[in-house]
Steps between C-alpha positions, in 0.01 A plus 500: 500500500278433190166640512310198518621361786284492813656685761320332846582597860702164567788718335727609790544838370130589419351302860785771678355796271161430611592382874666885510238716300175331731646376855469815674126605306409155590608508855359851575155394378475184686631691795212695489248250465675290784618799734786244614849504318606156587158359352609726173819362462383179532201514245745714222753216550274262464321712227908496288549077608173454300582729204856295502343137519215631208763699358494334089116589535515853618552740180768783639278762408206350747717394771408808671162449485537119584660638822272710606233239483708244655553726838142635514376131460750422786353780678150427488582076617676672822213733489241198531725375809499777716350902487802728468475859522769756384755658803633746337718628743817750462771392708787754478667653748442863582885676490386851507397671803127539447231616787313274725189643352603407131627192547149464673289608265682348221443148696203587498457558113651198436247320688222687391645398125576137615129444602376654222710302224411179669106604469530541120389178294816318414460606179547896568751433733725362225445709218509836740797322650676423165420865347592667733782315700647366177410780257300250268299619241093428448616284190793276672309430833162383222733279380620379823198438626317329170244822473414846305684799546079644612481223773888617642346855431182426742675290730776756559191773528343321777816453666586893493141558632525236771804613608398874522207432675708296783793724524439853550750681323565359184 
C-alpha cells in the first residue's frame, strides 16, 4: 500500500482489527457504568454500528477514542431515562466443601462490598472498578474517561478511603 493512501475504518480488515483490540475494553467499561450486561452489549454494538456507518470519517488511529465516546454518550441518554445503580454480584457456584460460617461471612462481605460500591459516586465506582477489576492503569482509564491522570489519581483515592471506611477489613 503506498504511503499516501488514507487507510479509514470502512476497510474490512482494519474495522475487524479495531472491533478485536477495543470490544471487550469497551464492553467492560460500559458494564461498569451500567451494572447490566445486556444494556452493555447493546450500547458497544450500537457504539461498533455507528463507527461502521461513520466509518470513512473515523481516522483508525481515533477509532478507539471515537468508541469510547460513542458508548459513554449512549450511557449517559439511558442515564437521563432511568437511575441505574451497579449490581455487582458474583454468581458462581461454590464446588468445594466450605463451612457454614464462611460461606456466611463471605455473603456477608460481599454485601458489605456491594453496598459500599453502589455508595461511591459513579465516577469512583468505575475507575476503582476498571483498576482494579480490569488491571487498568491511571493513564488508560484518564483516557477513557476524557480526564488527567491527578483527577483518576483523586478519584481512585476517595474511592479507597470510602471503601475502607465502610468495610472493615480492607
Amino acid at each position: 500500500m503506498k504511503l499516501n493512501q488514507q487507510q479509514n475504518v470502512c476497510e474490512e480488515a482494519i474495522y475487524k482489527r479495531v472491533f478485536n483490540e477495543t470490544s471487550k475494553t469497551i464492553f467492560n467499561y460500559i458494564f461498569y457504568k451500567f451494572g447490566n450486561e445486556e444494556k452493555a452489549n447493546d450500547a458497544v454494538q450500537e457504539a461498533f454500528v455507528k463507527l461502521w456507518e461513520n466509518c470513512s470519517k473515523v481516522n483508525p488511529d481515533k477509532a478507539k477514542s471515537y468508541l469510547y465516546t460513542v458508548a459513554n454518550n449512549l450511557y449517559l441518554n439511558v442515564i437521563k431515562a432511568e437511575k441505574v445503580r451497579l449490581k455487582y454480584a458474583d454468581s458462581t457456584l461454590k464446588t468445594t466443601n466450605e463451612s457454614p460460617e464462611f460461606i456466611m461471612e463471605e455473603n456477608e462481605f460481599k454485601q458489605k462490598l456491594d453496598n459500599a460500591l453502589n455508595d461511591l459516586p459513579e465516577n469512583q465506582r468505575t475507575t476503582f472498578l476498571l483498576n482494579r477489576i480490569d488491571g487498568k492503569k491511571y493513564a488508560e482509564i484518564a483516557e477513557m474517561e476524557e480526564v488527567s491522570i491527578k483527577a483518576i489519581e483523586k478519584r481512585m483515592h476517595l474511592a479507597l478511603k470510602s471503601l475502607r471506611e465502610k468495610i472493615d477489613g480492607i
